[in-house]
C-alpha positions in Angstrom: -103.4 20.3 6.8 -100.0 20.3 7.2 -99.4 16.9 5.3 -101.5 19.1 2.4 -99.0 22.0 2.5 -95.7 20.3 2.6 -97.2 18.9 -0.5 -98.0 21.3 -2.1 -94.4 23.2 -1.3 -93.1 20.0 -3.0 -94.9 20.7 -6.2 -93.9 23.9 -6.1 -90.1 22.9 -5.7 -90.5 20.8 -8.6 -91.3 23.2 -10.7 -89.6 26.0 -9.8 -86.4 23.5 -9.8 -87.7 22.7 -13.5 -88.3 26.2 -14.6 -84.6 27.2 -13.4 -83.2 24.3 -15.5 -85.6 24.3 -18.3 -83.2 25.4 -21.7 -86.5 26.9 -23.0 -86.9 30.5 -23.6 -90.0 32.2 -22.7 -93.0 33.1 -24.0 -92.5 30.7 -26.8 -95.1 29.6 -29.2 -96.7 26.5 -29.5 -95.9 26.2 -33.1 -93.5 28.0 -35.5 -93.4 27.6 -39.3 -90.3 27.5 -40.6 -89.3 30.1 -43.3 -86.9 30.3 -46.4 -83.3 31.9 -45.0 -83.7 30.3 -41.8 -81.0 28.3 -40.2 -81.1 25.9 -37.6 -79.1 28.2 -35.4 -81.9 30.6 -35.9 -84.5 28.0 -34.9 -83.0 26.5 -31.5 -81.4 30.0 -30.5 -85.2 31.2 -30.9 -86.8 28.2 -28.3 -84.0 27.2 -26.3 -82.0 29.8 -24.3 -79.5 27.0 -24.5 -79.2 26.3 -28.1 -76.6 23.5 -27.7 -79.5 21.4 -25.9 -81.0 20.6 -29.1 -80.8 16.9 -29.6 -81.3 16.8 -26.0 -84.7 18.3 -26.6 -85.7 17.0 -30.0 -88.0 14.1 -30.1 -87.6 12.2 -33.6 -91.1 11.8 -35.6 -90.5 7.9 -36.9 -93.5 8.7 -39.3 -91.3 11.0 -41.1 -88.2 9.5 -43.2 -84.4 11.5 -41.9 -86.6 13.9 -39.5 -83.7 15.0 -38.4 -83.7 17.3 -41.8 -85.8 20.7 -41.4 -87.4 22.1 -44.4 -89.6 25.8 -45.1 -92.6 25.2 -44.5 -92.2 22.7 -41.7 -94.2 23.5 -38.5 -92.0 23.0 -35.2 -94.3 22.2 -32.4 -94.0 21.9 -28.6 -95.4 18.9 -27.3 -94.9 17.1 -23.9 -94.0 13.7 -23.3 -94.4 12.4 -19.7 -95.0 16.1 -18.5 -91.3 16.6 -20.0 -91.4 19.7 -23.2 -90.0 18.4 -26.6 -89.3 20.0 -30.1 -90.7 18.0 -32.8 -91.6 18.5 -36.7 -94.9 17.9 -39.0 -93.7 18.2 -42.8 -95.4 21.2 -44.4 -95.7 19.6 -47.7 -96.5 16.0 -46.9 -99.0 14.2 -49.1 -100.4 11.8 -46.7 -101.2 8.1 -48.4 -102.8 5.9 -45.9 -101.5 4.0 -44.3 -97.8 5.5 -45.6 -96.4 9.0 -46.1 -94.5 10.4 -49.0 -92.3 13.1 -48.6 -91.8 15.8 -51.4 -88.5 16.1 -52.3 -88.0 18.9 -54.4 -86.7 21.4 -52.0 -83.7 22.2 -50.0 -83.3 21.5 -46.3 -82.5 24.6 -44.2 -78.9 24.9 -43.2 -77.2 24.6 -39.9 -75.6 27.9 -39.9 -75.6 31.0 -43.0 -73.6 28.9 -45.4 -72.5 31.9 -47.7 -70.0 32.9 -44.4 -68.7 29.6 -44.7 -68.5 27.8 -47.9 -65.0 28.4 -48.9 -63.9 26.8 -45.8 -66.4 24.4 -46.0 -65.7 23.1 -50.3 -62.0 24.4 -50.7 -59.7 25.6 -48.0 -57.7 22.6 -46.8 -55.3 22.4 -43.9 -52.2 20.2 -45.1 -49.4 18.7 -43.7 -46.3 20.3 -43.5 -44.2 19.1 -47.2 -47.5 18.2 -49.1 -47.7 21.7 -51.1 -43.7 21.6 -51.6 -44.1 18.0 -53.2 -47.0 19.3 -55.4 -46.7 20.3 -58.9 -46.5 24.1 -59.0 -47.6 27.2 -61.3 -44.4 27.8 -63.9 -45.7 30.5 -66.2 -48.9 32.0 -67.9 -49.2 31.8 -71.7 -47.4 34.2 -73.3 -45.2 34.6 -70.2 -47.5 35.8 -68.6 -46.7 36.1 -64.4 -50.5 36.3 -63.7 -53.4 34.5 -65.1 -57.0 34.1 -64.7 -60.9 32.0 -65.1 -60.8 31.7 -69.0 -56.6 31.6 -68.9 -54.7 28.7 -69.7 -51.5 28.5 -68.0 -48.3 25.6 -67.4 -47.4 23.9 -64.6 -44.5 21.5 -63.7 -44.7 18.5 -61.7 -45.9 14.8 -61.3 -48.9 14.8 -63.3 -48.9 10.5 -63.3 -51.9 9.9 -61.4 -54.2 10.7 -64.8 -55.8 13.4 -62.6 -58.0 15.7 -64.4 -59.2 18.4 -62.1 -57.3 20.5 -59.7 -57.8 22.8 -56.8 -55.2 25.8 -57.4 -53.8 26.9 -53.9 -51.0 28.9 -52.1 -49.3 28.3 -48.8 -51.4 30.6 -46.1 -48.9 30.3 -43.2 -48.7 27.8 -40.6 -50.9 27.1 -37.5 -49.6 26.6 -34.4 -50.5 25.8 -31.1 -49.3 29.0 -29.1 -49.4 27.3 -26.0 -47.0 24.0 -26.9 -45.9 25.4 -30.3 -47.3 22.4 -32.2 -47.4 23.3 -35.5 -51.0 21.6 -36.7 -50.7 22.3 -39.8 -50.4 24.6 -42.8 -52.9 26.6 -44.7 -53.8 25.7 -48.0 -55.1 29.3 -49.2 -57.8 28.6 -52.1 -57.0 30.3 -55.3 -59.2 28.4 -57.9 -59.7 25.2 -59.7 -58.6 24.2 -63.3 -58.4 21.4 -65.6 -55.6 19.1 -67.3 -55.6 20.0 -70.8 -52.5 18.2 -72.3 -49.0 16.9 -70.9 -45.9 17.0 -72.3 -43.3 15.1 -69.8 -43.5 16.9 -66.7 -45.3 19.9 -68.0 -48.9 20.1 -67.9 -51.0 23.2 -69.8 -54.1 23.6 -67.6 -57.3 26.3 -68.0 -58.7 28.1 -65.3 -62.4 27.2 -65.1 -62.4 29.4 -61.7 -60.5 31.8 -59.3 -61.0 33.6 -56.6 -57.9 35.7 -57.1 -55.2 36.0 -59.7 -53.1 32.5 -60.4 -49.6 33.3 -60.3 -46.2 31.4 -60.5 -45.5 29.2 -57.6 -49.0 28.4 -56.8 -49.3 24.5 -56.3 -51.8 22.2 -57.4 -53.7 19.4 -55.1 -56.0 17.1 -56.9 -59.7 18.3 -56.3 -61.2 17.6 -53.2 -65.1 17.2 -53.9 -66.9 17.7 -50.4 -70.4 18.1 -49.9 -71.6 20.4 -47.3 -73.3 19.1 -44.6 -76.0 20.5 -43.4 -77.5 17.9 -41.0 -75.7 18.7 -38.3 -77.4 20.0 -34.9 -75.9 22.6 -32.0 -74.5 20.3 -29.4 -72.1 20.1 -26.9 -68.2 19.3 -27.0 -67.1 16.5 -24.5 -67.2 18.3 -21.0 -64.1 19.7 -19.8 -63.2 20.7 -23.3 -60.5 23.8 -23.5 -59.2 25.4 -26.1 -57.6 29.0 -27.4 -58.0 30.6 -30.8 -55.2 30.4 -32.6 -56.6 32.8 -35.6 -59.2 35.2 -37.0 -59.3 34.4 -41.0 -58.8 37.2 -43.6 -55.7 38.2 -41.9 -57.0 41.0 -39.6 -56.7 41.2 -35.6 -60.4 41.3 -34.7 -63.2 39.0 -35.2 -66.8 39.9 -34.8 -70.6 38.2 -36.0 -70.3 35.2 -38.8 -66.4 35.5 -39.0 -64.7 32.5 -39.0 -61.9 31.3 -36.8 -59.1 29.0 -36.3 -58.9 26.7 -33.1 -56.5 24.4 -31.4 -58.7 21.5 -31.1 -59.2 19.2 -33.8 -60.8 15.1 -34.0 -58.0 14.2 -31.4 -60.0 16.1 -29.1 -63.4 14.7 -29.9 -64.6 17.9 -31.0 -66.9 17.9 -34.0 -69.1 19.8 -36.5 -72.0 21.6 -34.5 -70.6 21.9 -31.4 -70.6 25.3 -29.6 -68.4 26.5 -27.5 -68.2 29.7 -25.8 -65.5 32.7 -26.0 -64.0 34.1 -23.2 -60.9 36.8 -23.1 -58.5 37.3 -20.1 -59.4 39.4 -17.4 -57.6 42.7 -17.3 -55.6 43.7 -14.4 -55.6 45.7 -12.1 -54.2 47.5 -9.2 -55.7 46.5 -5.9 -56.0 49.8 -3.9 -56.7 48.3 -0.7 -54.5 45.1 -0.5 -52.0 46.6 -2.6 -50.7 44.8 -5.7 -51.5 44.0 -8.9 -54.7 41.1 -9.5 -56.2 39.6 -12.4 -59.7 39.8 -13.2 -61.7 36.8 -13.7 -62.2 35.7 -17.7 -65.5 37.7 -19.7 -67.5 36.1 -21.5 -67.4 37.3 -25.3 -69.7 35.9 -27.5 -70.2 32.1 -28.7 -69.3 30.1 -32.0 -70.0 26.8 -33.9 -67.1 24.7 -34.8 -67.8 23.7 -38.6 -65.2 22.1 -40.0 -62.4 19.7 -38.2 -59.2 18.1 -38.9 -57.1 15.9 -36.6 -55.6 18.9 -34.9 -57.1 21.7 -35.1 -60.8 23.3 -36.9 -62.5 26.2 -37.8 -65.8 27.9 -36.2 -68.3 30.5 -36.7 -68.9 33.3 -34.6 -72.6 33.6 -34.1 -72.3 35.5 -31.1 -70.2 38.5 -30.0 -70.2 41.0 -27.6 -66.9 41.9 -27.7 -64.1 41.8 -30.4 -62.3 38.4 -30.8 -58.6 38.0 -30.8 -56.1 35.3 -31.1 -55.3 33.9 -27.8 -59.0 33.9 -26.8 -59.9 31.0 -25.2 -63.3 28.8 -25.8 -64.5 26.2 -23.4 -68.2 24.6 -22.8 -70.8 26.7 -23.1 
């Protein structure tokens, strides 16, 4: 009897010890079909109170080619694999062909995160090294004189046009980033204005038209040759090396406060093997405050403030969306493993 009961309190260690460690949330279906507008943030944050634990928990269907791509319509099931729970994915669409499967094609994967927050940062802004937007040709003058132009506008610029390049991203110096611990500077924003094309040149003065803008071109704006980049949207929540630290260094669209799908600048970049999809969580300082019994003054421990997904990097810094806030973000926040 007793050999039967210390068994028994075994099993029930083991899975209580599972249930405290398992990243799942409860009360989650079996199956959930996936829907247009959902993201895999969505998707993992929904199953897994620990959304970073996805490719831990996602168990790769070989019958299905790049299954690592989610679709609407997909069905994400919950299966178990040596009593151990997995995510995995049955195509909604699939027209089976014995003994093969074809996959229909004709339809857009989900995205990682709401791409509409991010696609500016994503297809346009740059972050440049310090001297590359002085050394690039720059805005000299609308037509007719004109100090501001626009999509539709041609207007001339001056510079080295010798590299037969025929498209160009329009963009302004944004300010430097810099590390406000060491005073690194990582590098200098390269605000997106718009894009335009290399009509004619005429020594070192090119006439260019504005096929786009996102606000009025005006003099001194430089040109970079366009940087075609396609937005990826295969990569999964994970987590950054252990031990990873970091502070934010700033809250985009030049205001003091950052809150749900705003993006932000951080201090870490590929040099500190951070990349896109991981998530890391915000904390801000602890206040403080006046002991009343000890006496003196004692800081309160860091508060957790919300999470984000870094999204973009470059080697020393990156930028990352806020997908989850409690409280407002501020520069000098810092972000460390979730």
């Amino acid at each position: 009897m007793k050999k039967v009961l210390l068994a028994l309190l075994g099993i029930w260690m083991v899975i209580a010890a599972f249930a405290a460690e398992s990243p799942f949330n409860d009360d989650i279906p079996d199956k959930y079909v996936v829907k247009k507008g959902d993201t895999l943030w969505d998707i993992s944050a929904f199953f897994l109170s620990k959304p970073w634990l996805w490719p831990e928990i996602w168990h790769v269907n070989p019958q299905i080619r790049n299954p690592h791509l989610i679709y609407p319509g997909d069905v994400i099931s919950l299966i178990y694999i040596d009593g151990k729970p997995y995510l995995t994915v049955n195509r909604g669409r699939d027209l089976k062909l014995s003994p093969q499967i074809k996959e229909i094609t004709d339809r857009q994967p989900i995205p990682p995160i709401p791409l509409d927050a991010i696609d500016s940062f994503l297809s346009r802004s740059r972050v440049v090294d310090p001297g590359v937007l002085e050394a690039a040709p720059y805005v000299l003058a609308g037509e007719d004189k004109h100090l501001l132009s626009g999509i539709g506008d041609n207007f001339y610029a001056r510079g080295d046009f010798s590299d037969q390049i025929n498209f160009f991203g329009i963009y302004r110096d944004g300010g430097p980033y810099v590390d406000p611990v060491t005073n690194e500077l990582l590098g200098i924003r390269a605000k997106d204005i718009g894009s335009a094309k290399l009509k004619f040149i005429n020594d070192d003065i090119g006439t260019l038209g504005a096929t786009r803008s996102t606000e009025e071109i005006r003099v001194n704006d430089r040109l970079l040759p366009d940087e075609e980049r396609k937005i990826n949207s295969t990569f999964h929540p994970s987590q950054p090396p252990e031990g990873t630290e970091g502070l934010i260094i700033a809250v985009e669209g030049g205001v003091n406060n950052g809150g749900f799908l705003d993006v932000v600048a951080l201090n870490l970049g590929d040099r500190n093997s951070v990349e896109a999809g991981d998530l890391m969580a915000i904390y801000k300082k602890g206040e403080v405050v006046k002991d009343r019994v000890a006496g003196g003054m004692v800081t309160l421990p860091p508060e957790r403030a919300g999470l984000l997904m870094i999204f973009r990097t470059f080697e020393k810094m990156s930028y990352g969306l806020i997908l989850q806030s409690n409280r407002p973000t501020t520069v000098n926040d810092s972000v460390k493993n979730p």
